[in-house]
C-alpha positions in Angstrom: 12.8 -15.6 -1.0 11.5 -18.6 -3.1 11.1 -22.2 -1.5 14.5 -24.3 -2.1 12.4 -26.4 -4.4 11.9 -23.9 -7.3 15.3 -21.5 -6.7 16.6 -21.4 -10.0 20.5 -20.7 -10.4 20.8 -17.1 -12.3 23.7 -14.2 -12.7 22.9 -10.5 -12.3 23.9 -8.2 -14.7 23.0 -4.3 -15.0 19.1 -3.6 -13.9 16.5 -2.9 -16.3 17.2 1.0 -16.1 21.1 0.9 -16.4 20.6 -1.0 -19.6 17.9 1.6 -20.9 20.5 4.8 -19.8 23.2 2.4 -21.6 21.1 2.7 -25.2 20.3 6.7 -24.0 16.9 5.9 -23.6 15.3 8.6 -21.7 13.3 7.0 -18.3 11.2 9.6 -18.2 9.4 8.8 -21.5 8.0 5.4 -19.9 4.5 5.3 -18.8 4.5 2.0 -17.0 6.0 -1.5 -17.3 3.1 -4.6 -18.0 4.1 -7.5 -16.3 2.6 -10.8 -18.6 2.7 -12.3 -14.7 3.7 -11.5 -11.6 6.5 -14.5 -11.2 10.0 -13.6 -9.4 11.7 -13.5 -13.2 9.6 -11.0 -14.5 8.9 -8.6 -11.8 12.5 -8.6 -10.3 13.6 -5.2 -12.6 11.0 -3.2 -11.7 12.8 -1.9 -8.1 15.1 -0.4 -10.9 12.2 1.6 -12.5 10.6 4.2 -10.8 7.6 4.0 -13.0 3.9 2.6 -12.8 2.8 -1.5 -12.6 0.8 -2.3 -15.0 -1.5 -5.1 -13.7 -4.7 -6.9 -14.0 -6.8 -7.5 -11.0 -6.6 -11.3 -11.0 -2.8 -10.6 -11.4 -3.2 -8.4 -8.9 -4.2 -10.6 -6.2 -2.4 -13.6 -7.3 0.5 -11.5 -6.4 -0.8 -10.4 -3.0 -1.6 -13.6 -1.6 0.5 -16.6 -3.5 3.8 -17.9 -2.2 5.4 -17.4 -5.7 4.4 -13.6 -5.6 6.8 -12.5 -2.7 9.6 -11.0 -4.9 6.7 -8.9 -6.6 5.3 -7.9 -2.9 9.1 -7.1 -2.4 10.2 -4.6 -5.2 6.6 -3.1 -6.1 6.1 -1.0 -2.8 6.5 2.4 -4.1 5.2 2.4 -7.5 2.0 3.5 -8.4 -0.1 0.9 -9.6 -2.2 1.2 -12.9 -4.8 -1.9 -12.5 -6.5 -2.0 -16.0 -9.3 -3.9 -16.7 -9.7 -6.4 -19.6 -13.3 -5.1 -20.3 -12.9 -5.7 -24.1 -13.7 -7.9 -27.1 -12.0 -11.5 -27.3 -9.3 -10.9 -29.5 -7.5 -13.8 -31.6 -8.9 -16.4 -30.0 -8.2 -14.9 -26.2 -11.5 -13.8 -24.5 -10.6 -10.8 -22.8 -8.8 -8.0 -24.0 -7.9 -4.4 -23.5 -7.4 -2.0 -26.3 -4.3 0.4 -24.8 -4.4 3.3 -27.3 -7.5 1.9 -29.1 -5.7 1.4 -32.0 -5.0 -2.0 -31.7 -1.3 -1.2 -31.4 -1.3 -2.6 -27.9 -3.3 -5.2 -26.7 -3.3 -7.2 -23.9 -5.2 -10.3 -23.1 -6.2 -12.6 -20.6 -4.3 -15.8 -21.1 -4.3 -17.2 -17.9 -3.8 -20.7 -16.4 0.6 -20.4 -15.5 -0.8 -17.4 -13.3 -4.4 -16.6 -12.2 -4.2 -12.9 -14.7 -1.3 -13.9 -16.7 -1.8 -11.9 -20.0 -0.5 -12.0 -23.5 1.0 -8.6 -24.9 0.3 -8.2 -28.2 2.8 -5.1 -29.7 2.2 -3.9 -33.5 5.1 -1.8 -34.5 4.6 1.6 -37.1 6.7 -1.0 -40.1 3.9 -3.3 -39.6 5.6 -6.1 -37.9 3.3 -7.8 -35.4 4.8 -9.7 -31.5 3.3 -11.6 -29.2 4.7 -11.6 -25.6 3.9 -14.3 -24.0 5.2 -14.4 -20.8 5.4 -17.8 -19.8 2.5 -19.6 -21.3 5.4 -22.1 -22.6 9.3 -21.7 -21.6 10.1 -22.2 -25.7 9.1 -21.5 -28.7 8.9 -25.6 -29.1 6.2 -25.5 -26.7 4.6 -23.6 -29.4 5.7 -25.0 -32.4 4.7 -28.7 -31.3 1.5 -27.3 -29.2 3.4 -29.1 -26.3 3.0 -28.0 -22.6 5.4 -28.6 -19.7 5.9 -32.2 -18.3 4.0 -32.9 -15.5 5.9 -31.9 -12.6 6.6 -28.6 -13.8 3.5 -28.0 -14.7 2.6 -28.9 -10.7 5.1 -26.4 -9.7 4.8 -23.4 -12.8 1.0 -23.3 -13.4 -1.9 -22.7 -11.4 -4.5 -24.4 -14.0 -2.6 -26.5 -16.5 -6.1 -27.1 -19.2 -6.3 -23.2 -19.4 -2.6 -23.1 -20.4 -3.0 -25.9 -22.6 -5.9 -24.2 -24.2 -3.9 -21.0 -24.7 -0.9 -22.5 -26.1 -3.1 -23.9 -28.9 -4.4 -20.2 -29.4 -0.4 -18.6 -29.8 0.1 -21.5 -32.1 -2.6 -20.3 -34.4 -0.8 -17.3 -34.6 2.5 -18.1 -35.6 1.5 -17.3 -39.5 0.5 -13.9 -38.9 3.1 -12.9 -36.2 6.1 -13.5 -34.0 5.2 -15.5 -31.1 7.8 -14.8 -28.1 7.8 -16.7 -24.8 10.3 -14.5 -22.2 13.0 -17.6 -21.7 13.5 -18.7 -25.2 16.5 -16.2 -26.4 16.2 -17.2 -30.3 12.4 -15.9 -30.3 13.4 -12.6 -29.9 15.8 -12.8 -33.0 15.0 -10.0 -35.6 13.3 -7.8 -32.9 15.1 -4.4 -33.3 17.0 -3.9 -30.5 17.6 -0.1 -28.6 20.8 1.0 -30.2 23.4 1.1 -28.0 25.0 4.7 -26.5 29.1 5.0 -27.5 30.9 5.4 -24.3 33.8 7.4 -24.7 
């Protein structure tokens, strides 16, 4: 469905759900999935999961009307839609936020900039350990370490306001003391993230 341009070579493996019923993690506890953006890579699983979108309303309509939202127009047909608003405090440095539980165990903020209401999802777990999802604002946790943003092209192609990523990157970079920073494509960012344990077959 994406232009020949930005097709990027990828295997499929199980979906999103066979890999939760794989570590007997029961479906029905899930309230929703939050997308950080609405890009082909991140919204692909959900025709797996019959559960709610979580979504933004700038993400919201990026995904309606952008070229690079047609896989999410594709698989999200269906699923109830939970469009939250980020009517909250700034929060580290991001200006918008939303307060999930109000306990500050789940926030998620407006990042913006790769995507029109691409957010950051900030997860703090019962141990105390502190993440920060986020999505796509870099590729690698390089881009973070070194406060350094795509090259030029692909910052044509990836983002839709290149200053508001670079001002967000600088943001996650602050945090990096206080928390794990994870951007989705860098696999060694999610080391030491407990991971569902995995269901014996027999």
């Amino acid at each position: 469905m994406l232009p020949a341009l930005v097709r990027a070579p990828y295997d499929t493996d199980r979906t999103a759900a066979q890999q939760l019923a794989d570590a007997g993690y029961d479906l029905a506890r899930l309230r929703g999935v939050i997308l950080t953006h609405a890009h082909w890579d991140h919204a692909s699983g959900l025709d797996s999961l019959p559960v709610p979108i979580w979504i933004n309303a700038g993400e919201r309509e990026y995904a309606a009307t952008d070229g690079d939202g047609r896989v999410y127009r594709t698989v999200a047909p269906g699923h109830p839609v939970h469009e939250y608003a980020l009517d909250g405090p700034a929060y580290l440095g991001f200006e918008k936020s939303l307060d999930v539980h109000g306990d500050g165990s789940l926030v998620i903020a407006l990042a913006g900039g790769h995507t029109t209401g691409s957010v950051v999802v900030f997860v703090t777990v019962p141990t105390g350990e502190r993440y920060a999802f986020i999505g796509d604002l870099t590729w690698q946790l390089d881009g973070i370490r070194h406060r350094r943003e795509r090259p030029w092209l692909l910052r044509v192609l990836a983002d839709s306001d290149a200053a508001q990523v670079r001002r967000a990157i600088l943001r996650a970079a602050a945090l990096t003391d206080v928390m794990q920073v994870v951007p989705a494509h860098d696999v060694h960012a999610y080391d030491g993230i407990p991971l569902l344990p995995q269901v014996m077959s027999r």
